[in-house]
N, C-alpha and C positions, 0 to 999 in steps of 0.2 A: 296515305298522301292527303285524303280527304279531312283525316283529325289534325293535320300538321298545318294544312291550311286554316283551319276553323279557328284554331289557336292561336294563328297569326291576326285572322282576323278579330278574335276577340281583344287579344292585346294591343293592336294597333286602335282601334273602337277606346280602351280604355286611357293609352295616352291621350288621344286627341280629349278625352273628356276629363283626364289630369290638366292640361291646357289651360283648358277652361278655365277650370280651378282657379289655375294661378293669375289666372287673367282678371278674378273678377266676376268670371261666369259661370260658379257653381249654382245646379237648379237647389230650389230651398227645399230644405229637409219636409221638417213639418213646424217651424218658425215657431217649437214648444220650447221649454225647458223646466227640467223635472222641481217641484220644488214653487213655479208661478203661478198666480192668481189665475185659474180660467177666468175669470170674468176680463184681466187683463188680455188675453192671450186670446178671446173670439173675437175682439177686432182683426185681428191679423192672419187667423184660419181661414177665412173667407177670399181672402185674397187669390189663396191657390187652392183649397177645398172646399166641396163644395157637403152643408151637411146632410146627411145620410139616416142615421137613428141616434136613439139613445135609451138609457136604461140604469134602474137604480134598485142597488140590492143594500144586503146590510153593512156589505163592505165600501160604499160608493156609491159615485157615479161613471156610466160607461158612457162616452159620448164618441160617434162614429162618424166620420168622412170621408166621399173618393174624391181622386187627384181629379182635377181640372186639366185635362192632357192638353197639350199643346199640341199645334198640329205637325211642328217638326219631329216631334216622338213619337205622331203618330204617323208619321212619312216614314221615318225610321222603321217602327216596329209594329206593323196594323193589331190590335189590339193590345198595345202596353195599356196599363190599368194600374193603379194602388188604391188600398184602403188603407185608413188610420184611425188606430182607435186609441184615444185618451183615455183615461182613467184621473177622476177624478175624485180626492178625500179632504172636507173640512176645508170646500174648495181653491184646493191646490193641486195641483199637476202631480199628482204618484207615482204614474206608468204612463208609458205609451207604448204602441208597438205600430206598424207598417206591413202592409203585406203587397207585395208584387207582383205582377204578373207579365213575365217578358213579351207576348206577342210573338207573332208571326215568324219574326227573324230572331231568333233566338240567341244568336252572337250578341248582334246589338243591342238586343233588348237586356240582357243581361250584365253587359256593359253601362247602358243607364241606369238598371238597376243598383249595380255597385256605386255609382256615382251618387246619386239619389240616395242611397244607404249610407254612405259616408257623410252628407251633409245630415242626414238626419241624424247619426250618431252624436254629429258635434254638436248642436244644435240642440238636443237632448241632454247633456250634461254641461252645455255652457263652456265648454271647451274652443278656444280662439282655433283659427288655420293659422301654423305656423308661420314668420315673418321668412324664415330662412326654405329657399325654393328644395335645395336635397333633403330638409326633412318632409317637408309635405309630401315628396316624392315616395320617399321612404312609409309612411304612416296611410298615403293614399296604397301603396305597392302590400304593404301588412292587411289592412283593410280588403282589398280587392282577393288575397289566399286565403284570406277568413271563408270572405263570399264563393269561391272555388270550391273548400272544402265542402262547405252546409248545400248546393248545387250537388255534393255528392251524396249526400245524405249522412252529413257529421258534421253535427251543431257545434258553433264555436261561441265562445267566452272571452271577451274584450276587456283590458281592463285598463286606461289609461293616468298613469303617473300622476297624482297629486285629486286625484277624482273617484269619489267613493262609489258611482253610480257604473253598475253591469251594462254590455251592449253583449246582447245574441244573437246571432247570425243563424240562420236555420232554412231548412225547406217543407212544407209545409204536403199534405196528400196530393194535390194538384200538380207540384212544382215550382210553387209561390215562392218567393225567398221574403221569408221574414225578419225584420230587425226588432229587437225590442229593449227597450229601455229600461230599468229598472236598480231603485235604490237600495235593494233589500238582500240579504244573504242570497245567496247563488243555490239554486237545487241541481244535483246533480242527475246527470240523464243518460241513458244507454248511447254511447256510440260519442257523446260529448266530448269535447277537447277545449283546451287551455292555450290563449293564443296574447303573446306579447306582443301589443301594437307601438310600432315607434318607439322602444327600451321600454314601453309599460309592464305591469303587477301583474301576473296573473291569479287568477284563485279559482278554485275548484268549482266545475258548474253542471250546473245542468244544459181579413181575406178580400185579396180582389176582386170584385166582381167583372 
């Protein structure tokens, strides 16, 4: 009775923040997109992250941020948290990735998390929210059994229509649910799955503080 309600409640948590959506009031990913000038793209980090480190090896640069919580997410879920960490080459946007941290209530927080994770996927490959309300329905509703499964511990692989760029859905040792960005061949991973979002391609694939 108690997983029957929790279900209900996470679902019910996830329309109202499909809603959103449509309204207008999707929270921002991480306002990157793979492929951008960072130097373009740190005026606008700021906005909602605040930075954190950074670090530079042979492959790059790592540049690190956490989310700027707002206090309604944090009345929702007392300690929701994100980090994001960019990856920078030949200063342009390579990678990103996202890690999250539900908080207290774990329905809802998990529920932002999807939401949160969906605008950052778009957002990451330059991908518009549909004009039409039953596909974003549809793409928000793919996206959200991504983030179910990887919450089970099985990483999923995104792959949307006419966009070359991977989105990974995953949980991380904590319980984090991580998204991550990337333009490059997909590695494959124990326990991984192939997931068609909104009639997308799929192909074979592989921290908050």
């Amino acid at each position: 009775m108690r997983k029957r309600h929790l279900l209900m409640t996470f679902k019910a948590s996830l329309f109202g923040l499909l809603a959103l959506a449509l309204g207008g009031g999707m929270p921002d990913g991480a306002e990157a997109k793979l492929g951008e000038s960072y130097q373009t793209y740190k005026s606008k980090v700021v906005q909602s992250w605040t930075p954190a480190a950074e670090d530079t090896n042979a492959r790059g640069s790592n540049y690190r941020f956490t989310l700027k919580v707002a206090p309604e997410q944090e009345n929702a879920s007392s300690g929701y948290a994100a980090g994001l960490t960019i990856t920078v080459v030949n200063g342009k946007i390579s990678g990103q990735s996202m890690a999250i941290r539900t908080g207290s209530n774990q329905m809802v927080g998990a529920a932002m998390a999807t939401a949160h994770g969906f605008a950052f996927a778009y957002e990451s490959i330059g991908k518009p929210m549909p004009k039409d309300k039953a596909k974003t329905e549809a793409e928000f509703k793919a996206f959200s059994e991504a983030v179910g499964q990887a919450f089970m511990g099985k990483p999923q692989n995104i792959k949307y229509p006419g966009f070359n760029s991977l989105i990974t859905v995953a949980r991380d040792n904590l319980g984090n649910l991580i998204i991550a960005a990337t333009p490059g061949t997909p590695v494959n991973q124990p326990g991984s799955s192939d997931k068609a979002a909104g009639g997308g391609v799929t192909n074979k694939a592989g921290s908050a503080k």
